[in-house]
C-alpha angles and dihedrals in degrees: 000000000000110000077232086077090043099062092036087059091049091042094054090037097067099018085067098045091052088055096041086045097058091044085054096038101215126136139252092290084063097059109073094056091056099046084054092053091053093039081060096061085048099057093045082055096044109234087131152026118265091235086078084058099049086052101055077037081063101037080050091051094042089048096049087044085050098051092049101048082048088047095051095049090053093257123130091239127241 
């Protein structure tokens, strides 16, 4: 796999859930599932590895446990 393809993926990845972010207008909070849901069609086209997609698989996991733990103490989250 050329490093080329890499950075294409990546490119693409976060390029697409910015934009996606902005249609849906939805925060921050909002961008990691999106760029997972991307992540999922590049690595089906294999611009890059799937371990890209366990990791934002993990920052998803670690947001929605956040925003929980923020929703049952009252807070507003992160």
């Amino acid at each position: 796999m050329a490093i080329y393809d890499w950075m294409i993926g990546i490119g693409l990845t976060f390029g697409l859930a910015l934009f996606l972010m902005f249609i849906v207008r939805t925060d921050v909070k909002g961008f990691f599932p999106l760029a997972t849901f991307i992540s999922v069609f590049m690595v089906y086209a294999g611009l890059y590895d799937s371990w890209v997609l366990v990791l934002l698989l993990i920052i998803d996991v670690v947001v929605i446990f956040i925003e929980i733990k923020g929703s049952l103490r009252g807070g507003g989250g992160i």
